[in-house]
OpenMM code with the backbone's topology and positions (N, CA, C; nanometers):
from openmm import Vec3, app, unit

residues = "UNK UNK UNK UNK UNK UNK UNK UNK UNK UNK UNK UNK UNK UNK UNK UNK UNK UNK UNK UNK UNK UNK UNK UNK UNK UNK UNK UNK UNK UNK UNK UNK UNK UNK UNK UNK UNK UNK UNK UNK UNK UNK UNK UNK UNK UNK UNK UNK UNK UNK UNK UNK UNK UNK UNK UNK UNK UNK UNK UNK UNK UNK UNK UNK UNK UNK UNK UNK UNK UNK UNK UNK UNK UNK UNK UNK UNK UNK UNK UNK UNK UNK UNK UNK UNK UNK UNK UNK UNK UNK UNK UNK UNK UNK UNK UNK UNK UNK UNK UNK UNK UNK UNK UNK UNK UNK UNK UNK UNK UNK UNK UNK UNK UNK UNK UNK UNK UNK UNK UNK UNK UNK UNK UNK UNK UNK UNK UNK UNK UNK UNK UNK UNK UNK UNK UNK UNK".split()
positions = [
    Vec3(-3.2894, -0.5884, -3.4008),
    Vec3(-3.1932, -0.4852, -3.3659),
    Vec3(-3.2148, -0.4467, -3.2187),
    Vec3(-3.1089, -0.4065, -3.1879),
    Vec3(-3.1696, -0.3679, -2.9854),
    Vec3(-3.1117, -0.2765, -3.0155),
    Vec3(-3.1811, -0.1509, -2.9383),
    Vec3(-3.1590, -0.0503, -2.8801),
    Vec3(-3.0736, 0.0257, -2.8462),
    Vec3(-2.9992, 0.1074, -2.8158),
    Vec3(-2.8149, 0.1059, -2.7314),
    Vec3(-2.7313, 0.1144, -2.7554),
    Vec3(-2.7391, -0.0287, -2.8703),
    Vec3(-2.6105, -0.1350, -2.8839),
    Vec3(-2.4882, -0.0060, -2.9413),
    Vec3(-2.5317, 0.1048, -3.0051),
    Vec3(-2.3954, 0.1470, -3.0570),
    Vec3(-2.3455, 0.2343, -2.9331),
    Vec3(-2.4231, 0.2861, -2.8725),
    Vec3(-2.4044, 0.3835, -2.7454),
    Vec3(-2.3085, 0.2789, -2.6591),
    Vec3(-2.3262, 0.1650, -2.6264),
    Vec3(-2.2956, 0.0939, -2.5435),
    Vec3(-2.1798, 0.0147, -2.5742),
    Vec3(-2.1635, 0.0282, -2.7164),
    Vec3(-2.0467, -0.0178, -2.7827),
    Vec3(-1.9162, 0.0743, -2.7359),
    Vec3(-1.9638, 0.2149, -2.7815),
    Vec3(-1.8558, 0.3496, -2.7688),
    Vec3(-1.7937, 0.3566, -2.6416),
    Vec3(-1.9389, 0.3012, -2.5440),
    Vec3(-1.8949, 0.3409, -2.3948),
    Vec3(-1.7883, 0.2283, -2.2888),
    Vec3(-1.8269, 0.0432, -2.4297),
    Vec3(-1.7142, -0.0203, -2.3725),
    Vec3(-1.5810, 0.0390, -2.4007),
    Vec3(-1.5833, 0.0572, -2.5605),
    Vec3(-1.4757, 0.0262, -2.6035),
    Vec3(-1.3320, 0.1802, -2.5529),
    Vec3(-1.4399, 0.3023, -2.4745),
    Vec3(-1.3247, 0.3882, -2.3957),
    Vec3(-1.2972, 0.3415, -2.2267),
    Vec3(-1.3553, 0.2284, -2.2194),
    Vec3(-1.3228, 0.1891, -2.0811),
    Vec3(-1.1268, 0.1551, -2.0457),
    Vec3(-1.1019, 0.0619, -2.1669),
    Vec3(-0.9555, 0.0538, -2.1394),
    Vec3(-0.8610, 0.1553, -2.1268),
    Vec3(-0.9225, 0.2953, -2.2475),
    Vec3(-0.8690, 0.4419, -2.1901),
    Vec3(-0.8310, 0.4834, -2.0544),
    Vec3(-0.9821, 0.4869, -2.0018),
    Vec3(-0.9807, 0.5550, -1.9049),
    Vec3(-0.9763, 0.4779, -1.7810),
    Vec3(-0.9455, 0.3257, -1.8215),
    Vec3(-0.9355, 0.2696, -1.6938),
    Vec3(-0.7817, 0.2951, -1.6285),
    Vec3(-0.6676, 0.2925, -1.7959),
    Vec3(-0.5258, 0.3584, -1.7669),
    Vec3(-0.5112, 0.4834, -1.7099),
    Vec3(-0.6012, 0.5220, -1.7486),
    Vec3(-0.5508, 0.6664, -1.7049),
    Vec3(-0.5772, 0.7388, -1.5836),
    Vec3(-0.7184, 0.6820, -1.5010),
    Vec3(-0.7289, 0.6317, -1.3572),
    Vec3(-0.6402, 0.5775, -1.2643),
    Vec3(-0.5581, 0.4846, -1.3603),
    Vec3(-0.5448, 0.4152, -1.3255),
    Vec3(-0.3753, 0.4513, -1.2692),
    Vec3(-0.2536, 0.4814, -1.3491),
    Vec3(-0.1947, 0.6305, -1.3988),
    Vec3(-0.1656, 0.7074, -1.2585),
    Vec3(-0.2871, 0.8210, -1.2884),
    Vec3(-0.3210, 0.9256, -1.1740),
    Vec3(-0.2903, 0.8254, -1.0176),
    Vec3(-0.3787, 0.7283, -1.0243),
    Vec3(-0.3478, 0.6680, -0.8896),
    Vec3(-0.1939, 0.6449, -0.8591),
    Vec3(-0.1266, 0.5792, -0.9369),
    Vec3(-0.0219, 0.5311, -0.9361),
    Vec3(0.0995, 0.6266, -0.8455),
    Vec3(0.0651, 0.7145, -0.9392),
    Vec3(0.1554, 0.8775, -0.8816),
    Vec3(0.1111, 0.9000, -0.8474),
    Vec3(0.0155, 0.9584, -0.7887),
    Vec3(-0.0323, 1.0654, -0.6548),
    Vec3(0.0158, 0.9233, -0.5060),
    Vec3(0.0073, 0.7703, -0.5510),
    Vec3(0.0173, 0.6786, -0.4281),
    Vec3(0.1937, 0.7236, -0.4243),
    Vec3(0.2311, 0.7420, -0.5687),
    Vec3(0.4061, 0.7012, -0.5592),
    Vec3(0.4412, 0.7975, -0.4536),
    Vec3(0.3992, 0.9734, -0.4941),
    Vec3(0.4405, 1.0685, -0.4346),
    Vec3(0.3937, 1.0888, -0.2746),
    Vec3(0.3492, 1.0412, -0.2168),
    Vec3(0.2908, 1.0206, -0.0461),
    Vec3(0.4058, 0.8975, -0.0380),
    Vec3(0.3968, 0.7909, -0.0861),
    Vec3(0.5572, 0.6862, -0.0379),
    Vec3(0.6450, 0.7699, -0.0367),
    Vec3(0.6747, 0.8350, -0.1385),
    Vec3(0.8142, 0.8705, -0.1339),
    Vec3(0.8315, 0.9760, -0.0355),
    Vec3(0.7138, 1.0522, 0.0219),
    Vec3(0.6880, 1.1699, 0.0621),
    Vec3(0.7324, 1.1690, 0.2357),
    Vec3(0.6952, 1.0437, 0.2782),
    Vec3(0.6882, 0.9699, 0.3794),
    Vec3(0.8247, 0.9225, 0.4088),
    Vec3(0.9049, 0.8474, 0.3180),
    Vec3(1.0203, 0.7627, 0.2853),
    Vec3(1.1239, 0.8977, 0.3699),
    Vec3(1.0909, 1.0010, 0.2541),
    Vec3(1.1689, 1.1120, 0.2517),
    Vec3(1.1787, 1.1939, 0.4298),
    Vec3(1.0648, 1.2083, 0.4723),
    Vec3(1.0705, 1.2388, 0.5812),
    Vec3(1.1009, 1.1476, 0.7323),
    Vec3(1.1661, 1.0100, 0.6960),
    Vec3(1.1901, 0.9506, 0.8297),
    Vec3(1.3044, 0.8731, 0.7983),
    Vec3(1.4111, 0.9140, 0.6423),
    Vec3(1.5593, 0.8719, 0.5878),
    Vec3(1.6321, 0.9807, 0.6881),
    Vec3(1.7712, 0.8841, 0.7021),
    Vec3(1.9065, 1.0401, 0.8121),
    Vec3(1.8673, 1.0821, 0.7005),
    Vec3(1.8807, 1.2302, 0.7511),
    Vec3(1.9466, 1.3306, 0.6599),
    Vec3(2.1070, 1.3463, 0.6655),
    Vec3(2.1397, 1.2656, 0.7084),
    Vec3(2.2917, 1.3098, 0.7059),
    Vec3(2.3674, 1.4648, 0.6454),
    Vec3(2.4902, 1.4682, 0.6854),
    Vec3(2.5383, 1.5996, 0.6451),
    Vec3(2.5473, 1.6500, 0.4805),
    Vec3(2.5160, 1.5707, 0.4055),
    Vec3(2.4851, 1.6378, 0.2595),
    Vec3(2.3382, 1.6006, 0.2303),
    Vec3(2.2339, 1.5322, 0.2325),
    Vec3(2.1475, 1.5226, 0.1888),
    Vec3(2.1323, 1.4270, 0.0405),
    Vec3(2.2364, 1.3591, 0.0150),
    Vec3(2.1957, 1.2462, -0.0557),
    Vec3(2.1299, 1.1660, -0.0485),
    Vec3(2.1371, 1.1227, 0.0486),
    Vec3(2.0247, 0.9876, 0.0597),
    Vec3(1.8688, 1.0794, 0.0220),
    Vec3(1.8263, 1.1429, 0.1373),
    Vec3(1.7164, 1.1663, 0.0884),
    Vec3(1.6739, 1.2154, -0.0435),
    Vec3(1.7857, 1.3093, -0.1141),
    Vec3(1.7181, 1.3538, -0.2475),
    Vec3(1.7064, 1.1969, -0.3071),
    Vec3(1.8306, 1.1213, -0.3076),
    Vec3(1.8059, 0.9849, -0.3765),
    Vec3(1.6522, 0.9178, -0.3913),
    Vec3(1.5497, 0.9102, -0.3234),
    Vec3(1.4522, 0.8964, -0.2977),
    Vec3(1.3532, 0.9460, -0.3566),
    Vec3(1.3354, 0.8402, -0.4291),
    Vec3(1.2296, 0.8943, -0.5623),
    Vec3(1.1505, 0.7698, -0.6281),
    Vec3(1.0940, 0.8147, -0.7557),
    Vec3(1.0263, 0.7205, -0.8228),
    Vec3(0.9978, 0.7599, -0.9432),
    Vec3(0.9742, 0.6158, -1.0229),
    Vec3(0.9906, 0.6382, -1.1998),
    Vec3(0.9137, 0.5587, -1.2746),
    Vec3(0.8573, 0.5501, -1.3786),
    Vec3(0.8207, 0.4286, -1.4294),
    Vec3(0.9064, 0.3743, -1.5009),
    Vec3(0.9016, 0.2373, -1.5290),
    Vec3(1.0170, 0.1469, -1.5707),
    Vec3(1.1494, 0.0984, -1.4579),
    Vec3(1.2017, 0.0680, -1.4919),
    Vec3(1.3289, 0.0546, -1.4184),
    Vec3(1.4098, 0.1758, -1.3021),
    Vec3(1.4396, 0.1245, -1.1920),
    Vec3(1.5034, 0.2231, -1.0885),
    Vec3(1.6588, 0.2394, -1.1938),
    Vec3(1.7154, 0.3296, -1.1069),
    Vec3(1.8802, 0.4068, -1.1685),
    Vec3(1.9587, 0.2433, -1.0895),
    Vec3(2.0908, 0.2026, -1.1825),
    Vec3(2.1141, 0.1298, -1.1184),
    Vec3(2.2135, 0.1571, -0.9780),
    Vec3(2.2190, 0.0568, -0.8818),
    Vec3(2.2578, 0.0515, -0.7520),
    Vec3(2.1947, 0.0855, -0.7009),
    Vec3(2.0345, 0.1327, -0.7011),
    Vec3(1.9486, 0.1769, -0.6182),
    Vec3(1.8447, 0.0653, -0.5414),
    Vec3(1.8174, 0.0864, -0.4002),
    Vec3(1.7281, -0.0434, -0.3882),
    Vec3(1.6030, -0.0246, -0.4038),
    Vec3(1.5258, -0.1260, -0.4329),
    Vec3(1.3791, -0.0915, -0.4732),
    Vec3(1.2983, -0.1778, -0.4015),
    Vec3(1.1729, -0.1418, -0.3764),
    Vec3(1.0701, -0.2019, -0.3295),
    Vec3(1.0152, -0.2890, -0.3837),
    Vec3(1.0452, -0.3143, -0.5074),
    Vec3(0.9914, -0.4231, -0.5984),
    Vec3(0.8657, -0.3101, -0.7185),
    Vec3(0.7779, -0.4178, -0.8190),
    Vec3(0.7597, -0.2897, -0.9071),
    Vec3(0.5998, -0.3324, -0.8928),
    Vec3(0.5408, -0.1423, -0.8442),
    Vec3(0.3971, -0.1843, -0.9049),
    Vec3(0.3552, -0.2131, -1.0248),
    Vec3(0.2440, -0.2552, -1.0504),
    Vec3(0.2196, -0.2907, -1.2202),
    Vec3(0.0952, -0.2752, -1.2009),
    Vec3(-0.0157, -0.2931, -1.3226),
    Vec3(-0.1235, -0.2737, -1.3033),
    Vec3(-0.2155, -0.3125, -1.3570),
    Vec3(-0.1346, -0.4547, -1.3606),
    Vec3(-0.1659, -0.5541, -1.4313),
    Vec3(-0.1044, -0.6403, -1.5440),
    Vec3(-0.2001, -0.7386, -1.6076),
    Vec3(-0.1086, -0.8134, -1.7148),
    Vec3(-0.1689, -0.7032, -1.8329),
    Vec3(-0.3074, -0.6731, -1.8599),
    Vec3(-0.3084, -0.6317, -1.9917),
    Vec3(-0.2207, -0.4650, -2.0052),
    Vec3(-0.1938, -0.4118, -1.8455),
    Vec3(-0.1248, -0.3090, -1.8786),
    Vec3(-0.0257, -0.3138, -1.8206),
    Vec3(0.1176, -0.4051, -1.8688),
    Vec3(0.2217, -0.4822, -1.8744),
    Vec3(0.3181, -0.3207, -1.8367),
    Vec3(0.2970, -0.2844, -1.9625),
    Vec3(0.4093, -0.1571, -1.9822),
    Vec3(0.4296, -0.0064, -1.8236),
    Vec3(0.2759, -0.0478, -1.7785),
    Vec3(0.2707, 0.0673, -1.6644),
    Vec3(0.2994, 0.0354, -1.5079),
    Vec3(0.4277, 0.0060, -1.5376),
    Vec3(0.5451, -0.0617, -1.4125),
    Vec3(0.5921, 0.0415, -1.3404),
    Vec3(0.5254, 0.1188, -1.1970),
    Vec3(0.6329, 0.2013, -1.1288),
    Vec3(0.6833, 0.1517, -1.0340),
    Vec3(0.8557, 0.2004, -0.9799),
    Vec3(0.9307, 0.1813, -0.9484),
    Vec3(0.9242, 0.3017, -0.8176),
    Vec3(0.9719, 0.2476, -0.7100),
    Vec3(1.0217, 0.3145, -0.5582),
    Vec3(1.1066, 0.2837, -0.5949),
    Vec3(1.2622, 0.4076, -0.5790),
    Vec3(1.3760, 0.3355, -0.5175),
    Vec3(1.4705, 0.4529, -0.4196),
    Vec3(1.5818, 0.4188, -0.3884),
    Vec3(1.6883, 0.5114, -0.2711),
    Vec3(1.7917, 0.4884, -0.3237),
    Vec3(1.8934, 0.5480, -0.3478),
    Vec3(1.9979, 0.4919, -0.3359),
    Vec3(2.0740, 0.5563, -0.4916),
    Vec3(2.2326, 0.4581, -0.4804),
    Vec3(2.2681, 0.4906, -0.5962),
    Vec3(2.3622, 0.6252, -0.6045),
    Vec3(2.4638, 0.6220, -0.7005),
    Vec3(2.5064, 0.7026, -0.7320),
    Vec3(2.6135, 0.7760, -0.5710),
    Vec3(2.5571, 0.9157, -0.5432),
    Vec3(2.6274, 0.9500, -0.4674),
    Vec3(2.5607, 0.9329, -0.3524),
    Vec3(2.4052, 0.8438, -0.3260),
    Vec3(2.4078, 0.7917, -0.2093),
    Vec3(2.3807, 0.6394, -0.2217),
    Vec3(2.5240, 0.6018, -0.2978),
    Vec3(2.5360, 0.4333, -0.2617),
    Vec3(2.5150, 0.3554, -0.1413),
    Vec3(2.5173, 0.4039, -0.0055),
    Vec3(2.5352, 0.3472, 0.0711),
    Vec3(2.3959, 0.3524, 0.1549),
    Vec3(2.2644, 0.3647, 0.0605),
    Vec3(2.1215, 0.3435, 0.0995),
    Vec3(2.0939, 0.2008, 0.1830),
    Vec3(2.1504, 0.1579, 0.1312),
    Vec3(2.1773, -0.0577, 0.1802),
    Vec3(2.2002, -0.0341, 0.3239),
    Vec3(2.3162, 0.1009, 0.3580),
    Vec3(2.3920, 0.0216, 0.4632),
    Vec3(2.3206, 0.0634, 0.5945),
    Vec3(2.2048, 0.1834, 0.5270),
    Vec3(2.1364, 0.2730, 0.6038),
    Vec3(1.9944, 0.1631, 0.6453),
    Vec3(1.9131, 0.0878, 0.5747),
    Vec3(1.8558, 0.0525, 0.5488),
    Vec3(1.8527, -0.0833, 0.6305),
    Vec3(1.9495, -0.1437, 0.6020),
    Vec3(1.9783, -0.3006, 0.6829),
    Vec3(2.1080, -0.3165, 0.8004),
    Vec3(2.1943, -0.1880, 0.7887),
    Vec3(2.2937, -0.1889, 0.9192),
    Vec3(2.4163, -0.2877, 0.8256),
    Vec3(2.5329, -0.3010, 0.9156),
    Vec3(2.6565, -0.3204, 0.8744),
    Vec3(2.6814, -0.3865, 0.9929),
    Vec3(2.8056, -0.4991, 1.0000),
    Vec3(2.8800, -0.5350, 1.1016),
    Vec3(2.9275, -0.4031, 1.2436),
    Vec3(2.9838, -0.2723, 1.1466),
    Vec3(3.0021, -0.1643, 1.2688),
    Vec3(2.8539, -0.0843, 1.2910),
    Vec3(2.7514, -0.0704, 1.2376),
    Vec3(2.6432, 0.0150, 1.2456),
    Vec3(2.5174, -0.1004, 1.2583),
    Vec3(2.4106, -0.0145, 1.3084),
    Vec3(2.2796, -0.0733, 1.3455),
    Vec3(2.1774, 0.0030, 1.2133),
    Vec3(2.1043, -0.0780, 1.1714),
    Vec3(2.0114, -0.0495, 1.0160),
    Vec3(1.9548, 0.0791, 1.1002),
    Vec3(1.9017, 0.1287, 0.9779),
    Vec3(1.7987, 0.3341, 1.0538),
    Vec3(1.7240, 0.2431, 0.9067),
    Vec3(1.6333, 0.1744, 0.9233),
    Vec3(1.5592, 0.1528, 0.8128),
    Vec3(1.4207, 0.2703, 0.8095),
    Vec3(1.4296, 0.2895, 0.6311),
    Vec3(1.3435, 0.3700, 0.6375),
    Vec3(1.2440, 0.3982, 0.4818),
    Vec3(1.2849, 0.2931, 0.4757),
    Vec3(1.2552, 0.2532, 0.3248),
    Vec3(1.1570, 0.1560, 0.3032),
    Vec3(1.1658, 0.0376, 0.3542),
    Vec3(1.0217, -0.1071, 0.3745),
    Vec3(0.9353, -0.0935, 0.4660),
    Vec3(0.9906, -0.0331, 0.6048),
    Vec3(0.8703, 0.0050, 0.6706),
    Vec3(0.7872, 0.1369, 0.6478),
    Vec3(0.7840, 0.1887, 0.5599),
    Vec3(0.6805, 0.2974, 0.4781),
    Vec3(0.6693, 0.2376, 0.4436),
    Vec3(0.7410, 0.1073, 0.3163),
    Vec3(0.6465, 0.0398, 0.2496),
    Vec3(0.4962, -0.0451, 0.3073),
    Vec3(0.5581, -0.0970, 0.4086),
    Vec3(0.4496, -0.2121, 0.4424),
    Vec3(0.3523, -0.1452, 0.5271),
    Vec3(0.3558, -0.0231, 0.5483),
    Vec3(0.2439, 0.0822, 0.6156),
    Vec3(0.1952, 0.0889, 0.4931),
    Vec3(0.2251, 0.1607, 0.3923),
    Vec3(0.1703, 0.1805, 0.2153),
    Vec3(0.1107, 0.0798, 0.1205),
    Vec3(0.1727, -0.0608, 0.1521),
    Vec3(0.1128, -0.1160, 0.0891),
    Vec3(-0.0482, -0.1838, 0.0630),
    Vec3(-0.1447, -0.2065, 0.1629),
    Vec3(-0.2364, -0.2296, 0.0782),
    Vec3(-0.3101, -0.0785, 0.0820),
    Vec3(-0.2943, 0.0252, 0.0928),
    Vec3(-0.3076, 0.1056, 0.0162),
    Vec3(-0.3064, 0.1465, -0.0871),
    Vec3(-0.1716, 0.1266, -0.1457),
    Vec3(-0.1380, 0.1183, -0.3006),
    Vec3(-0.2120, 0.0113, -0.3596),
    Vec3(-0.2991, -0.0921, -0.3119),
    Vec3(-0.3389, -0.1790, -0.3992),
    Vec3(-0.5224, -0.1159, -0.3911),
    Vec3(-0.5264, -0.0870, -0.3083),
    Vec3(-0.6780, -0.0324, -0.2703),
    Vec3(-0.7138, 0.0505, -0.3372),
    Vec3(-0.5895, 0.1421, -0.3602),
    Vec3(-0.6132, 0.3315, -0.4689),
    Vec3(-0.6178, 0.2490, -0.6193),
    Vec3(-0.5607, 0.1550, -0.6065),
    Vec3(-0.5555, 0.1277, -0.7762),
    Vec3(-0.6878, 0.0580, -0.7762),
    Vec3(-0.7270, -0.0334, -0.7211),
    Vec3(-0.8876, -0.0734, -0.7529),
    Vec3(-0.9526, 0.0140, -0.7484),
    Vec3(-0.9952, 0.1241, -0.6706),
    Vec3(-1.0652, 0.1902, -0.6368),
    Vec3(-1.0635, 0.2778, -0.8045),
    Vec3(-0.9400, 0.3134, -0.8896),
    Vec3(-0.9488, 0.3872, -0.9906),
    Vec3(-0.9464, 0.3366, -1.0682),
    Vec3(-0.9329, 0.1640, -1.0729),
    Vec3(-1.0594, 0.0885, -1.1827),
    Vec3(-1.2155, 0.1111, -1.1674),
    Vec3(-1.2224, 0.0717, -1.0695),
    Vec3(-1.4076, 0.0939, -1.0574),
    Vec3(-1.4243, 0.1987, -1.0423),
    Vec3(-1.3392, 0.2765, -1.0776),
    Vec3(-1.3988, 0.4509, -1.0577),
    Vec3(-1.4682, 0.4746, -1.2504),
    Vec3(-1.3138, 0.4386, -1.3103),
    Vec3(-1.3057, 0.4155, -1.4822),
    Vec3(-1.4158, 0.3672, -1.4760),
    Vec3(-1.4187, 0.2233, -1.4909),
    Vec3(-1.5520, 0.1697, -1.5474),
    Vec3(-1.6462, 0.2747, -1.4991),
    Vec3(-1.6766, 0.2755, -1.3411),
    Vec3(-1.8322, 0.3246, -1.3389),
    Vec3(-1.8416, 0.4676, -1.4283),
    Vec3(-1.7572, 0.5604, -1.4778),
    Vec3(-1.7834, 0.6766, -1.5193),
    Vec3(-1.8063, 0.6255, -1.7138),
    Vec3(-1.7124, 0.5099, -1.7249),
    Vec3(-1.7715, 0.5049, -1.8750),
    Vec3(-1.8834, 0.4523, -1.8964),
    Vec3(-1.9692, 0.3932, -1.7944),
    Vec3(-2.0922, 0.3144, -1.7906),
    Vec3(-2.2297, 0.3537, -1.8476),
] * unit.nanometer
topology = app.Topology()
chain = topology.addChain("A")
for resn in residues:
    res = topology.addResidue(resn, chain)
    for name in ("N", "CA", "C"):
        topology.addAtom(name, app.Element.getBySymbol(name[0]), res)
């Protein structure tokens, strides 16, 4: 018989808990600084659509909205997919703001936060795996 073994059993088997839920917390607190950022360098134009448009969700963006593509957080946690997106609805015309038009020049303000954000967002999420593990250890 060794020693431990049930202590050490209990303490694997809440690692997948709390590695989600680390894992989670990171996700949103990274979503809300993107969007936070996004939000502060979109026109504000004279109603303020675009910027309220500017948000984030898990699962799927609203459709007509553009998205950054989807974090995930992995394969075994398939289901915990968040979504950046702009756009949509009554500020459809996030695209035209974003990449410019034949009469207008792009005010992009949407990918370049991203690609300032991104390995950040990948750094906060490791960082709140090995945070999980080391605390169930």
């Amino acid at each position: 018989m060794v020693e431990g073994l049930d202590a050490l059993n209990r303490r694997w088997s809440a690692v997948p808990d709390r590695v989600r839920a680390e894992v989670v917390a990171a996700m949103e607190a990274t979503a809300e600084n993107v969007v936070r950022d996004m939000r502060n360098i979109a026109p504000k134009g004279e109603t303020g659509n675009l910027v309220r448009s500017i948000s984030w969700t898990w699962g799927e963006a609203p459709a007509g909205s553009i998205t950054i593509g989807k974090s995930s957080a992995g394969r075994s946690y398939g289901a915990m997919t968040l979504t950046i997106y702009a756009g949509g609805g009554a500020a459809f015309y996030a695209r035209f703001q974003e990449f410019g038009t034949k009469e207008m020049p792009a005010n992009p303000f949407f990918y370049p936060i991203w690609r300032i954000w991104r390995r950040r967002v990948r750094s906060r999420i490791a960082a709140a795996v090995r945070r999980a593990i080391a605390a169930a250890a």
